[in-house]
C-alpha positions in Angstrom: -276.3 -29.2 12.7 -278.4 -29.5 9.5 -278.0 -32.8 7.5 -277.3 -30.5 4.4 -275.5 -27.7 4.7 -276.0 -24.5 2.9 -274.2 -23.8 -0.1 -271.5 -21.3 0.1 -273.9 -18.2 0.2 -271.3 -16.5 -3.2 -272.3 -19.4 -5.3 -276.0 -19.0 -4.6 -275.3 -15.0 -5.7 -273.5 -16.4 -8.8 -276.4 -18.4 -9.8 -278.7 -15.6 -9.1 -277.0 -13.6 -11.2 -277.0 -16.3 -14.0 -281.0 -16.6 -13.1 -281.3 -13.4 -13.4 -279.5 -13.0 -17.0 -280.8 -15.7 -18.8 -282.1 -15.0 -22.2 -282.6 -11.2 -21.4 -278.9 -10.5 -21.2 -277.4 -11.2 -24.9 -279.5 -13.7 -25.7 -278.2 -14.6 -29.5 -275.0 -15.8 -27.0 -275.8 -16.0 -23.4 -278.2 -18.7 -21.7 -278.4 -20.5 -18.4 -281.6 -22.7 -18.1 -279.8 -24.4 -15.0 -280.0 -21.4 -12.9 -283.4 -20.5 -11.6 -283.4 -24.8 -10.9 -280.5 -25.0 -8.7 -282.0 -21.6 -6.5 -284.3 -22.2 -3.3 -287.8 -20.3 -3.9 -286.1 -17.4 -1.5 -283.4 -16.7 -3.6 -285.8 -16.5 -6.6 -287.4 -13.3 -5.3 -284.8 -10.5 -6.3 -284.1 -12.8 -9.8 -287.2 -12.2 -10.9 -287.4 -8.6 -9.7 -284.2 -8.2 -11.7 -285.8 -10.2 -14.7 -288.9 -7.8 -14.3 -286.8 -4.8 -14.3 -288.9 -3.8 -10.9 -286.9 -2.4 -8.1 -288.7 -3.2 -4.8 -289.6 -0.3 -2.5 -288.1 -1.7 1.2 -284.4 -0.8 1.8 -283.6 -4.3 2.3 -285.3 -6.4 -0.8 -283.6 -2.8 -2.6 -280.1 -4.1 -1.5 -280.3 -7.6 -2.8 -282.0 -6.7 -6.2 -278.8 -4.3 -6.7 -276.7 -7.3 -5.5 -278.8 -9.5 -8.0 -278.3 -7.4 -10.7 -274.9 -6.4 -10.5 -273.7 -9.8 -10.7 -276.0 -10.4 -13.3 -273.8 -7.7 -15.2 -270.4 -9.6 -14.5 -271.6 -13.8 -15.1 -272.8 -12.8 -18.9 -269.3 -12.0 -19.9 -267.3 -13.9 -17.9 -269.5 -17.4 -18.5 -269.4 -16.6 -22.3 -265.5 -16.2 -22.2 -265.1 -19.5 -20.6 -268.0 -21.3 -22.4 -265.9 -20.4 -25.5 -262.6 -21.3 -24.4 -264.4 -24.9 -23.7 -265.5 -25.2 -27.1 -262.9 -24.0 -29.1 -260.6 -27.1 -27.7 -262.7 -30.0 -26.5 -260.7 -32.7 -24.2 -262.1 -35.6 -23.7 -262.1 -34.5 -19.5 -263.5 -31.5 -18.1 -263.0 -30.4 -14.7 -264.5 -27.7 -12.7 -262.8 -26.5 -9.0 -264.6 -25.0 -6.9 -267.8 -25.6 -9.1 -270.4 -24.0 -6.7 -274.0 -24.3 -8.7 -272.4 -24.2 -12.6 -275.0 -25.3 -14.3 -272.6 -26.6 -17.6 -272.6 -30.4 -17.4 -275.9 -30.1 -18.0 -276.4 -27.5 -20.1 -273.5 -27.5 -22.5 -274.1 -30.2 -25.5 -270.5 -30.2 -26.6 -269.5 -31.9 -23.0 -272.0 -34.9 -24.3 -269.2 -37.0 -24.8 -267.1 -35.5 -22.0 -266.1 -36.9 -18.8 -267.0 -33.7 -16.4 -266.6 -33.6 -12.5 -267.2 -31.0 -10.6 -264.6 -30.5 -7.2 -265.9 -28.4 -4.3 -266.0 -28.7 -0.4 -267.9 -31.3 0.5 -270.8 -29.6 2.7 -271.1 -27.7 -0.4 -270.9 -30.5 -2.5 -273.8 -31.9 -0.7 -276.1 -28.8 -1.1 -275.4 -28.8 -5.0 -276.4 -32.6 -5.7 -279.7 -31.6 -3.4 -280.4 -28.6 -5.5 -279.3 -30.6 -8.8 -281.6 -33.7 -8.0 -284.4 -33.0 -10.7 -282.0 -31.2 -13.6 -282.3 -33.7 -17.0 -279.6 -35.2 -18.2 -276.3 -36.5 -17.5 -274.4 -35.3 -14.2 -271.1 -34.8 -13.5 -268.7 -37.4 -11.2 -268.6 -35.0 -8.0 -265.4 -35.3 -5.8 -265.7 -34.0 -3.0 -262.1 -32.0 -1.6 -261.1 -30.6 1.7 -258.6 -28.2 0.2 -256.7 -27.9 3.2 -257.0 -32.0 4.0 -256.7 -33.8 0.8 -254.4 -34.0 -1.8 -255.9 -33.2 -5.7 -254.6 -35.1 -8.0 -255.1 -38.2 -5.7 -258.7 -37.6 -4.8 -259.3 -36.8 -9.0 -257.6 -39.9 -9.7 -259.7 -42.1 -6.7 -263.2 -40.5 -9.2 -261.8 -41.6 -12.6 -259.5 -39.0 -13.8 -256.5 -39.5 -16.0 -253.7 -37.6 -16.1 -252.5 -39.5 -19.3 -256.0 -37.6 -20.8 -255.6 -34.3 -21.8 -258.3 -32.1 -19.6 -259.9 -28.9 -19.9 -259.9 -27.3 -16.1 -262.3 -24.9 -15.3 -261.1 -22.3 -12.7 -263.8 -19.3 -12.2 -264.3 -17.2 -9.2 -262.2 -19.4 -6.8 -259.0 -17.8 -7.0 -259.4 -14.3 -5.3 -260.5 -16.6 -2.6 -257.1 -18.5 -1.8 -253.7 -16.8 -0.8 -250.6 -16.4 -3.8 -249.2 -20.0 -1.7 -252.2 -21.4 -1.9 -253.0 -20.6 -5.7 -249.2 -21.6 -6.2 -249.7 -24.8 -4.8 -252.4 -25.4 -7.5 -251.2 -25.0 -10.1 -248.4 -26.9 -9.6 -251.0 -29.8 -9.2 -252.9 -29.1 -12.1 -249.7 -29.4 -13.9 -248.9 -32.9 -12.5 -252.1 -34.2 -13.8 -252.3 -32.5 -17.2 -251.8 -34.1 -20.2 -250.6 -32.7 -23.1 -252.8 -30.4 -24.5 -254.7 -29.9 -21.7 -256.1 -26.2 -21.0 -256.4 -24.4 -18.1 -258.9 -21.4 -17.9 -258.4 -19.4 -15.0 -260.8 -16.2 -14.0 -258.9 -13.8 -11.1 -259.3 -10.0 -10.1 -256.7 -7.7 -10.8 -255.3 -5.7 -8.2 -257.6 -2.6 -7.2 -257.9 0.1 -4.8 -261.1 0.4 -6.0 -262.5 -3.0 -6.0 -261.3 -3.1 -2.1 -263.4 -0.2 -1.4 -266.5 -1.5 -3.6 -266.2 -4.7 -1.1 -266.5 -2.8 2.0 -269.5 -0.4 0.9 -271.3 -3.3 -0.2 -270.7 -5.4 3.2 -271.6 -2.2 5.0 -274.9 -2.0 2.8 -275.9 -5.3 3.4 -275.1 -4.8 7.3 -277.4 -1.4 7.5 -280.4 -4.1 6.5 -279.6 -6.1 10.0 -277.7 -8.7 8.1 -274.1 -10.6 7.3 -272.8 -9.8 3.8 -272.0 -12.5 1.3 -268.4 -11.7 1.8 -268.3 -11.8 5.4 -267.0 -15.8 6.2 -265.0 -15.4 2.1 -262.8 -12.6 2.4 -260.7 -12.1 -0.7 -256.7 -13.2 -0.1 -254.8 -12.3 -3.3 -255.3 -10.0 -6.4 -252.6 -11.0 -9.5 -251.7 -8.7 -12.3 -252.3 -10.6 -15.8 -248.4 -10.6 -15.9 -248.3 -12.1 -12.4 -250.4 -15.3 -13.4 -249.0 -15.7 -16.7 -245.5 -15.9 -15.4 -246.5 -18.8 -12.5 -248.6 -20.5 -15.5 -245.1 -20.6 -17.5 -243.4 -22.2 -15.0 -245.6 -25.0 -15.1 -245.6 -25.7 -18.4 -248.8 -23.5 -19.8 -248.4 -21.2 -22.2 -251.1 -18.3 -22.2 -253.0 -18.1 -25.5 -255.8 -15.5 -24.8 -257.1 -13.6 -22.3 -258.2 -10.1 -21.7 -260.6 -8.6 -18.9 -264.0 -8.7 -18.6 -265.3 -5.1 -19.4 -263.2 -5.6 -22.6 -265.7 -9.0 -23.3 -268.7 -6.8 -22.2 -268.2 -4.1 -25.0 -266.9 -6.9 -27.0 -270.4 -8.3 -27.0 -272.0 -4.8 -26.9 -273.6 -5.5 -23.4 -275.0 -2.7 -21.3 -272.1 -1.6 -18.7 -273.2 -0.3 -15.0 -270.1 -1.0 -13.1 -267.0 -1.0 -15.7 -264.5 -0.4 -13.0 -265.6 -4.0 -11.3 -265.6 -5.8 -15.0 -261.7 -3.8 -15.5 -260.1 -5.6 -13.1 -262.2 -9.5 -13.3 -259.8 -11.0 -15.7 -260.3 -14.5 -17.6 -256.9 -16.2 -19.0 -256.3 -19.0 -21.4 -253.1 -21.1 -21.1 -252.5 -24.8 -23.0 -249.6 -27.1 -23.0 -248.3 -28.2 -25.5 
C-alpha cells in the first residue's frame, strides 16, 4: 500500500476544472491560482488542452478534455456563488467538509484573519497537504474525519473549533455523495456547533432523470477508453428538491436566505452554457441563524 494515498479521483476533476478556468472563464470575477499547483503533471495535460482550446485527436485524451472542460463549465458558477456567500458575512471560523483540493484558504484574502480548516477523509487528507506543500501563505488546521468512525463536532472541537464562534461552513459537492440519513445526520451536527449567526452554504443536485442518464453515458465513455470512470467507487446516493433541504435546514434552526441553481448564476454572469440541463439541477443554498 502506498504511504500517500491518492486523492479522491472527483476532487482531482474539480480542480482540473478550476485549472482549467482560471482567468479565461469570467475573469473580471472568477480566479483560482491554487489549481494547476495542487494537480500532479498528468492531470495538467487535458487543463491545458482545455486552456488551449485544442481538442486532442486520440479517443481517449478526447474523453478527458470533454471531462475537463465540462466541469470547467460547472466550478465557475458554483465557486463564485459560494465565494460570495463567504464574503458577504465573514465569521471569524470557516469550515470546509469534505474540502478535497479547494484552493480558498490560500487564495481568498478576506479569510486573512479567519480561522479555516478544512475536514476530509484522512487518506485524502494526506494527499491534499502533499500536493499543498509549496502553496504561499497561511494553511488551514486540517482535521482529519472518518465519517463513518468519528464523531464531528468532537473531532472539530479536539482542532480548535468553537461552537460559542459563529462559523461559516462550506458544504460543496459532498452531499449527492451521502444518503438523505446520512445528510440528516449532518446537519443536525452542524447545528450543535453553530453559533449564532453562523451560515451554512450547501451545494446539492436536484432530482433528475436526466442527470442519472448523463452519469451512466459518461461512465460508459470513459469505460470504452479501457478505463474506471471517476464515478465508479462515488456513486451518487440522494438528490433533494430545493424545498426538500430548506425544510431539514428549518428544523435545525437555519433559515434560507438565498439560493438559486447554477445555470441561473451562469446566465447571471453571462458565461458561455454547453450543458444547461447539468447546471439546472446543481443547486447552491444559503441558510443563517439567527
Amino acid at each position: 500500500m502506498p504511504s500517500t494515498p491518492p486523492a479522491s479521483r472527483t476532487a482531482v476533476l474539480v480542480c482540473q476544472g478550476r485549472a482549467a478556468a482560471d482567468g479565461l472563464t469570467a475573469a473580471d470575477r472568477f480566479a483560482d491560482p491554487t489549481a494547476l499547483p495542487l494537480l500532479r503533471p498528468d492531470e495538467r495535460e487535458a487543463v491545458q488542452q482545455v486552456r488551449d482550446g485544442a481538442p486532442p485527436p486520440g479517443w481517449r485524451q478526447r474523453v478527458d478534455y470533454e471531462t475537463v472542460r465540462a466541469s470547467a463549465e460547472l466550478m465557475v458558477p458554483r465557486t463564485i456563488f459560494i465565494d460570495d456567500a463567504v464574503r458577504a458575512r465573514r465569521c471569524p471560523q470557516l469550515v470546509i467538509l469534505g474540502a478535497g483540493l479547494d484552493g480558498r484558504a490560500w487564495r481568498m484574502p478576506e479569510l486573512a484573519e479567519v480561522t479555516v480548516f478544512e475536514v476530509d477523509q484522512p487518506a485524502t487528507q494526506r494527499d491534499k497537504r502533499d500536493r499543498a506543500a509549496a502553496l504561499p501563505g497561511t494553511p488551514p488546521r486540517f482535521v482529519p474525519v472518518d465519517f463513518g468512525r468519528d464523531r464531528l463536532a468532537g473531532t472539530l472541537a479536539a482542532h480548535g473549533h468553537r461552537a460559542d464562534v459563529a462559523t461559516t461552513w462550506i458544504w460543496e459537492g459532498v452531499v449527492p455523495y451521502l444518503t438523505r440519513a446520512e445528510v440528516t445526520a449532518t446537519v443536525a451536527e452542524l447545528a450543535a456547533c453553530s453559533a449564532p449567526g453562523s451560515r451554512l452554504v450547501v451545494n446539492f443536485q436536484s432530482p433528475a432523470t436526466s442527470a442519472r442518464v448523463g452519469r451512466v453515458v459518461a461512465r460508459l465513455l470513459t469505460a470504452s477508453t479501457g478505463r474506471s470512470s471517476v464515478w465508479a467507487n462515488e456513486p451518487w446516493r440522494s438528490t433533494w428538491t430545493p424545498a426538500a433541504m430548506a425544510a431539514l435546514l428549518g428544523r435545525h434552526g437555519y433559515t434560507v436566505t438565498a439560493g438559486e441553481n447554477l445555470l441561473g448564476t451562469a446566465r447571471a454572469l453571462a458565461l458561455p452554457v454547453r450543458h444547461a440541463r447539468s447546471l439546472r439541477h446543481g443547486q447552491v443554498m444559503v441558510a443563517d441563524r439567527a
